[in-house]
C-alpha positions as CSV (number, residue, x, y, z in Angstrom):
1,X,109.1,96.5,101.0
2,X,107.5,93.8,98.6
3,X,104.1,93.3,98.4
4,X,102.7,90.0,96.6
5,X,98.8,89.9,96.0
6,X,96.8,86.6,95.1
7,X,93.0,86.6,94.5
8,X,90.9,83.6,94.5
9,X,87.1,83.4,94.6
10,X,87.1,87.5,95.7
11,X,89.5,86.6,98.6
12,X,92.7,88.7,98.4
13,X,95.8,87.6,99.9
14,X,98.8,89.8,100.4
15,X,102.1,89.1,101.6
16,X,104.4,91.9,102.9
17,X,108.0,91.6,103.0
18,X,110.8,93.6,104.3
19,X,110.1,97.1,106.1
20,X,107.3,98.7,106.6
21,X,107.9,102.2,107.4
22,X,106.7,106.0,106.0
23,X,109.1,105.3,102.9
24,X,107.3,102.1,102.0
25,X,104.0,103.0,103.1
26,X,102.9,104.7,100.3
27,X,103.8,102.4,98.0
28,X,101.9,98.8,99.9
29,X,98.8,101.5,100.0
30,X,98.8,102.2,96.7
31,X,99.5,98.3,95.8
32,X,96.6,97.2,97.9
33,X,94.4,100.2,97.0
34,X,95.1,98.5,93.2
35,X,94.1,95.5,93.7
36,X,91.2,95.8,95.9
37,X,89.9,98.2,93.0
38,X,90.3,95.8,90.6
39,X,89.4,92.5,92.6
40,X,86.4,93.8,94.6
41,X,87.1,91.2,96.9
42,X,85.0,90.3,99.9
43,X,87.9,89.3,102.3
44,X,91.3,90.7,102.2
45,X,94.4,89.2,104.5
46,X,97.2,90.7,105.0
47,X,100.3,88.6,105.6
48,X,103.0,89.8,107.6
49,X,105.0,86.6,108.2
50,X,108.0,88.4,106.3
51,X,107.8,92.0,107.8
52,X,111.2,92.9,109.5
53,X,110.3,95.9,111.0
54,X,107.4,98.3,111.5
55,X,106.6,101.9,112.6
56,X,103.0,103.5,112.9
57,X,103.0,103.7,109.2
58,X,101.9,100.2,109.1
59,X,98.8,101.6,111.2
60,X,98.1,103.8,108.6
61,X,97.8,101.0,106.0
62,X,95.8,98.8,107.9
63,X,93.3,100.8,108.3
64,X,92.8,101.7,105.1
65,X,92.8,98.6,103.9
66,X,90.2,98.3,106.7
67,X,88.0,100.7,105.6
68,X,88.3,100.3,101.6
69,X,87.0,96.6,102.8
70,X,83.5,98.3,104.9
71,X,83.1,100.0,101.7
72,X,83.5,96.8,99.2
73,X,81.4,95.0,102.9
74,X,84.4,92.9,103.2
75,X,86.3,92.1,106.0
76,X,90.2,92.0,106.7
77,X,92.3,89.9,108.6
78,X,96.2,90.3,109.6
79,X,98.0,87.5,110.2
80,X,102.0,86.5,111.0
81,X,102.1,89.8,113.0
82,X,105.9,89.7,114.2
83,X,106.2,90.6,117.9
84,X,107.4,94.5,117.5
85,X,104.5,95.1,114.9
86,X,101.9,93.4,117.1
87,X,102.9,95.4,120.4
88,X,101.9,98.8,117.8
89,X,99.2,97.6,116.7
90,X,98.1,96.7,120.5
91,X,99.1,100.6,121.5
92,X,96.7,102.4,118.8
93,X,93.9,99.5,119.9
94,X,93.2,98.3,116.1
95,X,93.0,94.7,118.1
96,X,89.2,96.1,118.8
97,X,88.3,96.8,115.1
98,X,90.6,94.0,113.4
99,X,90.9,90.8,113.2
100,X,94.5,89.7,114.2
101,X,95.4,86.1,114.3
């Protein structure tokens, strides 16, 4: 799993690639956690145009992206959710707290 991060005007942008699973979980976390720390952004998005495959690890790290953001009073936004990722993320309901487009 690669994660590439780009800030701009306190909007953070990050572009996952490859599998996200309970292996690479950890790591996109602590990559995110990293950058939010350091950007303080205001809006984070979350690109998963490039996201082969996802289990309910990937919940896991939306959420807290989700809620480092309502701490920073930011807002985050997934987009490019592939079809298998987007029927879990429709199961746990995060459709109702997250923005998905």
């Amino acid at each position: 799993m690669a994660v590439s991060c780009i800030s701009d005007s306190r909007e953070l942008s990050a572009v996952l690639t490859g599998e996200l699973d309970h292996h690479s979980a950890k790591q996109v976390m602590e990559e995110l956690d990293r950058r939010m720390e350091r950007e303080l952004p205001r809006r984070l998005t979350i690109d998963m145009g490039g996201v082969t495959f996802m289990d309910s690890s990937g919940i896991a790290v939306v959420l807290r992206a989700h809620r480092r953001m309502a701490q920073l009073q930011g807002s985050v936004t997934v987009t490019n959710v592939p079809q298998q990722a987007k029927r879990v993320f429709q199961a746990a309901g995060l459709h109702r707290i997250i923005t998905f487009l």
